[in-house]
N, C-alpha and C positions, 0 to 999 in steps of 0.2 A: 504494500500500500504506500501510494506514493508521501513522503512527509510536508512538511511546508506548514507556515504559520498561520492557524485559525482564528475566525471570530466567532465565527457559530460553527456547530457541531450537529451529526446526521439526525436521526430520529429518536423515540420517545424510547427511555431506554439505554441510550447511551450518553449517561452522564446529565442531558441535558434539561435545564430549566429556560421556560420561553427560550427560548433556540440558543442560550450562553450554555458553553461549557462548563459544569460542576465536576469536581473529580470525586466520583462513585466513592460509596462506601466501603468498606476492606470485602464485606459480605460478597457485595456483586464483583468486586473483582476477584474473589476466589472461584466462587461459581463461573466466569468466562474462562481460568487456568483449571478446573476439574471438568468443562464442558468439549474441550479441544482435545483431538486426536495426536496428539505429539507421542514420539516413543523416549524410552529410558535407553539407550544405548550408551555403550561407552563414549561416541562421539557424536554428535547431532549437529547439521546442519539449520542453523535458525534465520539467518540472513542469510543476503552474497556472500560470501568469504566471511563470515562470521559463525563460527562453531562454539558450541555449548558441551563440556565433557565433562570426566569424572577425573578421578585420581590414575585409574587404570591406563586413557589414554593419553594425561601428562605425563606419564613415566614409559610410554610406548614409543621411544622414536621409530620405528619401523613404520608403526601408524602414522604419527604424525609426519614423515619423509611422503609416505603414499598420499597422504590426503595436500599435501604442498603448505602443510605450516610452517608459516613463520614469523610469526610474534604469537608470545605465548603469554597470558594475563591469569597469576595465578590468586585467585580469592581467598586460596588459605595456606598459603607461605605461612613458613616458621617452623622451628622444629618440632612442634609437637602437632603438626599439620601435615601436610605435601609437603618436604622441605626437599625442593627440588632446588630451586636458584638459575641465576647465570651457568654456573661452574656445570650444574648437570647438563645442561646442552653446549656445552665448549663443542668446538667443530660440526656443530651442525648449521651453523649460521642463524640461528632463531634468535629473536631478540626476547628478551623476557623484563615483566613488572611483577614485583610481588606487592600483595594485600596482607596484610598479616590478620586477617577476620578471626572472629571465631560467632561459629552460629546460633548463638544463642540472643532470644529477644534484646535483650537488653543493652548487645554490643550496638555502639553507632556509627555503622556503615556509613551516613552519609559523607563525612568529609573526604571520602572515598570516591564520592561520586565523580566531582570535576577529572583530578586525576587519572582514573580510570579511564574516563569517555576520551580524554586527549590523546590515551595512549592508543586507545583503537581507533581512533580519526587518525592519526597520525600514521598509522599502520597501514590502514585503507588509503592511504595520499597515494600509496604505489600502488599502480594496476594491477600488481600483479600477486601482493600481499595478501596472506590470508589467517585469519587471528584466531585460537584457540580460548578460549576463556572458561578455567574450571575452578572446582574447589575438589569436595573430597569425592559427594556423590553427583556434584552437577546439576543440582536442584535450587538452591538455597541463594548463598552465596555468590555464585557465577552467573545466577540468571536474575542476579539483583544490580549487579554494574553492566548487564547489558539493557536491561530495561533502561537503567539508567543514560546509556550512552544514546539511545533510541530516542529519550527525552532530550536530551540536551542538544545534542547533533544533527537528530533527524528531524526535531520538533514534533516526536509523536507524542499522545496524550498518554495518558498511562494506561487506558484500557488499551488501544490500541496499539501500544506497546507488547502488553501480554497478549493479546489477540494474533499477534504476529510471530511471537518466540514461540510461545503454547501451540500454536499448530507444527513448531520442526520436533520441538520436544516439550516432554511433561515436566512442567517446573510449578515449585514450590518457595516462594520466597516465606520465611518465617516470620509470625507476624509483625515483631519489632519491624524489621527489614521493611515488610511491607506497607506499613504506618508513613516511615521514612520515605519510601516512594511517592506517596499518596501530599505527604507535605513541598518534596518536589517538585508533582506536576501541580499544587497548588498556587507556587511560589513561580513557575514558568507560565502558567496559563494565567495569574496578573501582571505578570510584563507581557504576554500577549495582548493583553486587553486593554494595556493602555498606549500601544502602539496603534492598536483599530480605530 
């Protein structure tokens, strides 16, 4: 779906009061990520060149060489995580960022968010780049900075964010996580609305 800056937003239903964008309550947007066909695989395509994984396939270079990765966003760096790093793909040519998360409600991912989204805008600048983005199971965490990069980057709303990753794969952002999202698209959809 194509991104770009809104005033008003589709039909009744989606988010929308007299045709202004509200950003959904956590409810409705759990039910659009449990109502979407996505799989759990160890690697999942959710955009162009933007893949959503687990631990299995950040630690797979043979995978990641086949599928053409190269920048790797890891959500839950640190040692008592994926402590994968730079160092683990020495000679592969992948560029790596680590997140040092940990998933539970109460961490706060957001100041994570700019960061994150820059590193995979910046990634995507080359045609021919393609971004890996995991934590442990690939649910939580990893498909919480890419929502977020969808918001900030692509100017998706946040339903339409999950709407988009939910159908490559089954993601579950936790609720703190998803609170944090929801304050996001609320805090981007009024600098939309004071640009209209």
């Amino acid at each position: 779906m194509p991104g770009g800056p809104r005033c008003v937003v589709g039909p009744a239903g989606s988010g929308t009061t007299s045709g202004r964008y509200e950003t959904p309550q956590a409810s409705e947007l759990q039910r659009l990520m449990w109502t979407k066909n996505g799989t759990s695989g160890h690697l999942d395509q959710v955009q162009p060149r933007i893949y959503v994984g687990d631990m299995y396939a950040a630690k797979d270079k043979r995978t990641l060489h086949a599928h053409r990765i190269t920048h790797v966003l890891n959500a839950a760096d640190g040692r008592f995580n994926v402590n994968t790093g730079a160092r683990f793909y020495r000679g592969t040519k992948i560029l790596y960022h680590g997140v040092e998360a940990s998933d539970v409600p109460s961490f706060n991912m957001a100041p994570f968010f700019g960061p994150a989204a820059n590193f995979i805008r910046s990634a995507l600048s080359s045609p021919t780049a393609k971004v890996l983005v995991h934590c442990v199971m690939g649910q939580s965490r990893s498909s919480t900075l890419v929502l977020a990069y969808l918001m900030i980057h692509e100017q998706r709303t946040l339903a339409d964010a999950i709407r988009d990753v939910s159908a490559g794969r089954h993601i579950c952002p936790n609720a703190g996580f998803l609170e944090q999202l929801r304050g996001l698209d609320a805090e981007l959809n009024s600098r939309r609305a004071r640009r209209c």
